[in-house]
C-alpha positions in Angstrom: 114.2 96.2 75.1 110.2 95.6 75.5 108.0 98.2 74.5 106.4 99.5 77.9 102.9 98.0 78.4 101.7 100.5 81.6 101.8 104.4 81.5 101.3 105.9 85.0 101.3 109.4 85.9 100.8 111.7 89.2 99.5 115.0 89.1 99.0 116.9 92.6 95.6 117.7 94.2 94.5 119.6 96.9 94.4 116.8 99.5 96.7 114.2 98.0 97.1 113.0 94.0 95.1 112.1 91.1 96.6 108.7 89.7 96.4 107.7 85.9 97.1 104.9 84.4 96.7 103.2 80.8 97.8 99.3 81.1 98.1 98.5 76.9 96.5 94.7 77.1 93.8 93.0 74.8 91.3 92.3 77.3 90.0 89.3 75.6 86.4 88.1 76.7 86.6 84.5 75.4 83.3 85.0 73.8 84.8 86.7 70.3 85.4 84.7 67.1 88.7 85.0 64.9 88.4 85.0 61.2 88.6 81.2 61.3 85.5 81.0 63.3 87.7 79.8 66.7 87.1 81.3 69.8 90.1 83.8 71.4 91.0 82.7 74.2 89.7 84.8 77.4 93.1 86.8 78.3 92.3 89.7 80.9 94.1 91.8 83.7 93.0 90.4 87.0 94.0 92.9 89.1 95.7 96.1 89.7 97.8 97.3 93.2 98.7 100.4 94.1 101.5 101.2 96.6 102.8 104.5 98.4 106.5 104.4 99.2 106.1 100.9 99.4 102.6 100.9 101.7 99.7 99.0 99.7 96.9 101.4 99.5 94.5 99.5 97.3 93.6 96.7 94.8 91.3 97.2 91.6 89.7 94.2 91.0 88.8 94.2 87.3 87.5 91.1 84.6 87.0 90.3 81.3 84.0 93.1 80.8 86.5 96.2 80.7 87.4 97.5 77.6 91.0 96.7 75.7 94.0 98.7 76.8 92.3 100.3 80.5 92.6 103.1 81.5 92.1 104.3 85.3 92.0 107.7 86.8 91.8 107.5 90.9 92.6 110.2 94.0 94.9 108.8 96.9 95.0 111.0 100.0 97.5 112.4 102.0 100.0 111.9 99.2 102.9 114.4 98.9 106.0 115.4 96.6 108.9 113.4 96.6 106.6 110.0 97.6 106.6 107.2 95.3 104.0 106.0 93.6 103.9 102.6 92.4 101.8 100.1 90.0 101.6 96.7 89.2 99.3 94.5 87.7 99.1 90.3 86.9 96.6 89.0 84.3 94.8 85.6 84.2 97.9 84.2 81.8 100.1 85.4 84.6 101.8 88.1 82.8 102.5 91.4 84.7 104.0 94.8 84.6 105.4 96.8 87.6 106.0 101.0 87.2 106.9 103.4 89.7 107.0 107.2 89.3 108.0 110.0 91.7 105.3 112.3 92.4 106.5 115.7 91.3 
């Protein structure tokens, strides 16, 4: 079994939920040099989805400029217990991870 790549978590606010997540991906920039001098390859998450029992309630659009293995924090309103909350993302290479997690 593959080592899970996205961690997302749910914690209750007073008006809805505060979302974390930490996606483990290189976020490559293309402009950075292996030790033979060759060019990595640019290899970054494209974007990021968020749904609510299955309702989209918003995209991150993100590039090569963020930081290896992101991590986002962000509220969703109107969120309660027992609603699912789910993730996925798709990077320029076309792989992707999908999580869900209750909210509690």
């Amino acid at each position: 079994m593959a080592k899970r790549r996205t961690r997302l978590k749910a914690e209750i606010t007073n008006n809805g939920i505060r979302a974390t997540c930490l996606i483990k991906h290189p976020m490559e920039t293309g402009n950075r040099l292996d030790s033979d001098g060759n060019k990595i390859p640019i290899h970054y998450v494209k974007y990021v989805k968020f749904s609510i029992n299955g309702e989209h309630v918003g995209t991150l659009n993100l590039g090569p400029g963020v930081s290896a293995d992101p991590y986002l924090s962000f509220d969703i309103a109107n969120v309660k217990v027992g609603d699912t909350l789910a993730l996925q993302w798709e990077d320029n290479k076309g792989e992707s991870d999908t999580v869900e997690r209750v909210v509690k």
